[in-house]
N, C-alpha and C positions, 0 to 999 in steps of 0.2 A: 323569795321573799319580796323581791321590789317586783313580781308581778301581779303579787296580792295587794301591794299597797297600789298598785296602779289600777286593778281591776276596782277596790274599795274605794279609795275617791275616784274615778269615773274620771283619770288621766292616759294620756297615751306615749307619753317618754321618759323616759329616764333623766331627759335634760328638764324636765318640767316640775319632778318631783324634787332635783338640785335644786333648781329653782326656790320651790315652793320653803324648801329644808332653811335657804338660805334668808328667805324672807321670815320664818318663825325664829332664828338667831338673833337677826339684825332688831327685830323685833321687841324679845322679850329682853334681850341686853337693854335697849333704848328704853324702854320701858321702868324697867326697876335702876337704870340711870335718872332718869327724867323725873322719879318720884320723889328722891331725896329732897333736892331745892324745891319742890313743889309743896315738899309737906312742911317745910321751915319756913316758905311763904303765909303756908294757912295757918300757922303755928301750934302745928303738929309735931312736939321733939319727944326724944323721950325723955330728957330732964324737966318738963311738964306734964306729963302723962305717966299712967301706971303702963308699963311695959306690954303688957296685955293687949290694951290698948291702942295703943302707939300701934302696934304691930297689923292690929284686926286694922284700923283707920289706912295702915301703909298699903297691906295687902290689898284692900279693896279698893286705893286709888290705883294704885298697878297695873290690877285687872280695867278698871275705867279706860286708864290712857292706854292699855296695851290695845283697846280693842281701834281708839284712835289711828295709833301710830301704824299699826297693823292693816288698814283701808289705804295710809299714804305711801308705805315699804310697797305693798303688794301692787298699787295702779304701779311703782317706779320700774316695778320686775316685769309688769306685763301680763295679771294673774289677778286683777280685780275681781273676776267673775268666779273664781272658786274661793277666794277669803272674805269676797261678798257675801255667798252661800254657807261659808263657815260660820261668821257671824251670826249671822241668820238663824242657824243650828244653835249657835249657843245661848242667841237672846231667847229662845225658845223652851229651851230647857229650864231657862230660870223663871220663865214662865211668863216671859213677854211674847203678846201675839204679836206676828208681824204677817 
């Protein structure tokens, strides 16, 4: 299995994909940490909002800061050039050219 996932992203160790594993944790915990006090900043609660809402507004800033946080984890690990490339991939998909 981890030589499929090393041959598919276009890695060569085991210690790289720990790596990699460790920075999408650090990551997306920091992340949906980060967006609480963020959305009570922009006054974003859900005792003003229809829950729905609230929710759609949380998620999407999440995704926002996760792609943030995610550039700064990844230069610390030493792996800027593949979650560079990831990024990349995913502004893509939503249908930003880069």
């Amino acid at each position: 299995m981890l030589e499929k996932i090393k041959k598919r992203w276009g890695i060569s160790s085991n210690f790289q994909i720990l790596k990699i594993f460790i920075v999408f944790g650090i990551t997306g915990s920091t992340a949906a940490w980060v967006s609480e006090p963020l959305c009570n900043f922009l006054g974003i609660t859900e005792s003003n909002l229809n829950l729905l809402i609230y929710w759609t507004f949380r998620i999407l800033l999440i995704t926002i800061v996760y792609q943030f946080i995610l550039i700064f984890v990844a230069f610390i690990f030493g792996e800027l050039n593949f979650f560079w490339n990831f990024i990349k991939k995913f502004l893509k998909r939503l249908g930003f050219k880069i």
